[in-house]
C-alpha atoms as an extended CHARMM CRD file, in Angstrom:
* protein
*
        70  EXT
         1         1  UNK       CA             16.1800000000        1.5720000000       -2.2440000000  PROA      1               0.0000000000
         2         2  UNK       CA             13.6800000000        4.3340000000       -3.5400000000  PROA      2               0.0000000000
         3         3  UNK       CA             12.7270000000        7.3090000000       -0.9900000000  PROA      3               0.0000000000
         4         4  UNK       CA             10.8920000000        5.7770000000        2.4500000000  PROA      4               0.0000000000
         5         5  UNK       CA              7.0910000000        5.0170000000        2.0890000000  PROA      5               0.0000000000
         6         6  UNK       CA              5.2600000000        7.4920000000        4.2660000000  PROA      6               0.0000000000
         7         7  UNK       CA              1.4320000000        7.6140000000        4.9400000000  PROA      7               0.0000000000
         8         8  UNK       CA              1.3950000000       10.0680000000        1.2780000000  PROA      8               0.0000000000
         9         9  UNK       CA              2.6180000000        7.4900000000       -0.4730000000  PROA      9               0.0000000000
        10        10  UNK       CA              0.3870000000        6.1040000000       -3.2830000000  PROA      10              0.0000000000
        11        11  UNK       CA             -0.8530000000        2.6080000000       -3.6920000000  PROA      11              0.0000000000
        12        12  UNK       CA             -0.1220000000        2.5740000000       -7.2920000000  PROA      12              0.0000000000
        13        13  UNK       CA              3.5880000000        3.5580000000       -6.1080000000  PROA      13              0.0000000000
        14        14  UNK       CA              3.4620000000        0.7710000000       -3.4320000000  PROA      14              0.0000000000
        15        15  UNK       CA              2.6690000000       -1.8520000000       -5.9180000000  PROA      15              0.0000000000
        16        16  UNK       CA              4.8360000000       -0.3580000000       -9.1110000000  PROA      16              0.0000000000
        17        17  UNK       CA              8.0300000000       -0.5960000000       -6.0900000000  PROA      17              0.0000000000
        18        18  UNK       CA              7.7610000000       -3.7910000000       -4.1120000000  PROA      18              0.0000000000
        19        19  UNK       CA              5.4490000000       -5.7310000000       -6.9090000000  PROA      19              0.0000000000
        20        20  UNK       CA              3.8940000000       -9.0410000000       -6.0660000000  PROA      20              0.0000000000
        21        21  UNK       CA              6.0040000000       -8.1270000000       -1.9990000000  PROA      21              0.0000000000
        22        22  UNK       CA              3.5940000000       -5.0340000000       -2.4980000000  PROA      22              0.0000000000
        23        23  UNK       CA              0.6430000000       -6.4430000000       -3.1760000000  PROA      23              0.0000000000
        24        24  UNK       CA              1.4150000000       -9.5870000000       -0.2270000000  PROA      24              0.0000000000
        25        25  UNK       CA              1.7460000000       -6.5140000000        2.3120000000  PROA      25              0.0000000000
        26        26  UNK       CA             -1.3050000000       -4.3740000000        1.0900000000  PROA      26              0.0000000000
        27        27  UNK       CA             -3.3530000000       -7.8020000000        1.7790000000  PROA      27              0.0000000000
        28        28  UNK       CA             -2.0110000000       -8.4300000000        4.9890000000  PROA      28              0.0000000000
        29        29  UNK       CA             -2.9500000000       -5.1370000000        5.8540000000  PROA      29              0.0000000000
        30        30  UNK       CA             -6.5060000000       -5.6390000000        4.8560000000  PROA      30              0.0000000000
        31        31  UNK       CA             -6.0280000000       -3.6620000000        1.7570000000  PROA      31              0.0000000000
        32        32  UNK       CA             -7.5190000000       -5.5490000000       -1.4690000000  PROA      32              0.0000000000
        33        33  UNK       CA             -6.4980000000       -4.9470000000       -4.8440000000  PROA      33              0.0000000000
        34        34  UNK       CA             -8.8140000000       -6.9060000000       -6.6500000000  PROA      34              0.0000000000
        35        35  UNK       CA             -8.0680000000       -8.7450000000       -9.6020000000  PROA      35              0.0000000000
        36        36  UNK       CA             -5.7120000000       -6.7580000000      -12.2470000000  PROA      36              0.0000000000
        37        37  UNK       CA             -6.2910000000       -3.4900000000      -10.0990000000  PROA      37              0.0000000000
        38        38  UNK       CA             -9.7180000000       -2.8750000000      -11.2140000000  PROA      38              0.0000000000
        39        39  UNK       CA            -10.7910000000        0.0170000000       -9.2270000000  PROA      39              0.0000000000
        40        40  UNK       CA             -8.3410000000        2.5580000000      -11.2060000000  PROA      40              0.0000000000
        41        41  UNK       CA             -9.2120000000        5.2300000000       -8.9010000000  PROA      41              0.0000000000
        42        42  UNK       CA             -8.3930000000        3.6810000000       -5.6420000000  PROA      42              0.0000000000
        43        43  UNK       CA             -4.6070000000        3.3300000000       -7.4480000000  PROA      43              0.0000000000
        44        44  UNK       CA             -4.1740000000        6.9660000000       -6.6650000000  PROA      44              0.0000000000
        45        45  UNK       CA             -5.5870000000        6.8810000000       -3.2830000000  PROA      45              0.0000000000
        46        46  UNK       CA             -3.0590000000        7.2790000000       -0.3430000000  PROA      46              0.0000000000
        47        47  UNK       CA             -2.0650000000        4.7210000000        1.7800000000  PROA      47              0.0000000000
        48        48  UNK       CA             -2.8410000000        7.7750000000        4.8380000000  PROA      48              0.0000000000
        49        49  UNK       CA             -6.5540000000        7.6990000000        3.2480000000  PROA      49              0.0000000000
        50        50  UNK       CA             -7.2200000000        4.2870000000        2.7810000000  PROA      50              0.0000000000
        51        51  UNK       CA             -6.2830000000        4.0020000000        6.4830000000  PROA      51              0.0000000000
        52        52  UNK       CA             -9.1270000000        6.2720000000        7.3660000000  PROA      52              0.0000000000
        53        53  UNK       CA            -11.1700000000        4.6190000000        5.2070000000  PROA      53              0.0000000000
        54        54  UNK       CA            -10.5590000000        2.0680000000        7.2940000000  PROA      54              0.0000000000
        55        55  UNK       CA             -9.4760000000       -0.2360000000        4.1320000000  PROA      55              0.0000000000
        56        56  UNK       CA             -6.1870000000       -0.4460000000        5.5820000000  PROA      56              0.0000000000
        57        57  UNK       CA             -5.2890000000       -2.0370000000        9.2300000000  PROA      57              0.0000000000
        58        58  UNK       CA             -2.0980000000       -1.0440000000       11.1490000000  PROA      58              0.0000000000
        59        59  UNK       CA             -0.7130000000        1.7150000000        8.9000000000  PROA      59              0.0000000000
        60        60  UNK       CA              1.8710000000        2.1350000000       10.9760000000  PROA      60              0.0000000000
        61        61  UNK       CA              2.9340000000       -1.2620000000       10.9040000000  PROA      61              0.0000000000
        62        62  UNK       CA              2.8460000000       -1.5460000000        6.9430000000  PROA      62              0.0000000000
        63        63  UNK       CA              5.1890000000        1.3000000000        7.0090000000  PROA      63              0.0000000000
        64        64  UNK       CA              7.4600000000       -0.5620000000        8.9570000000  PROA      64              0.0000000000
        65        65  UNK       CA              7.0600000000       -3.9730000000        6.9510000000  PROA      65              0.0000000000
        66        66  UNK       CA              7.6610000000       -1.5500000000        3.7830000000  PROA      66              0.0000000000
        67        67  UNK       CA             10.6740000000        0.6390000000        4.7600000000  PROA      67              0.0000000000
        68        68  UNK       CA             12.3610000000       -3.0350000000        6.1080000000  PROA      68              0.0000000000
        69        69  UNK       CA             11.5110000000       -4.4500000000        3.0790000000  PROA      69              0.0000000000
        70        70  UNK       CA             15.1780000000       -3.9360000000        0.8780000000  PROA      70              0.0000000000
C-alpha cells in the first residue's frame, strides 16, 4: 500500500495508484475526468483544491473510500 492519500494528494497520483478504482471514486465524488484526462492541468490539481472548487463532494469521505481501498 503506497503512503495514505491526504487532501495534498494529486489527482494524477490518485488515478496513476488505484487506476480504473481511482477514477470509479473520483466520479462518485463528483469529480470528472473527462475522456483520456483531457484537461492536463487539472491532473496536477489537489484533491484539497478541487474540493474548494467545489468539483469534488465529501472530501473527507473519498479519503476514507481511498485509504480503505487495499
Amino acid at each position: 500500500m503506497p503512503d495514505a492519500i491526504g487532501p495534498q494528494t494529486k489527482i494524477r497520483e490518485v488515478v496513476e495508484t488505484f487506476g480504473d478504482r481511482g477514477r470509479e471514486v473520483l466520479r462518485k465524488h463528483g469529480y470528472d475526468l473527462g475522456e483520456g484526462f483531457v484537461d492536463v492541468l487539472s491532473q496536477y490539481q489537489t484533491l484539497e483544491h478541487a474540493a474548494r472548487q467545489e468539483r469534488l463532494r465529501d472530501l473527507d469521505g473519498l479519503l476514507r473510500e481511498l485509504n480503505s481501498a487495499g
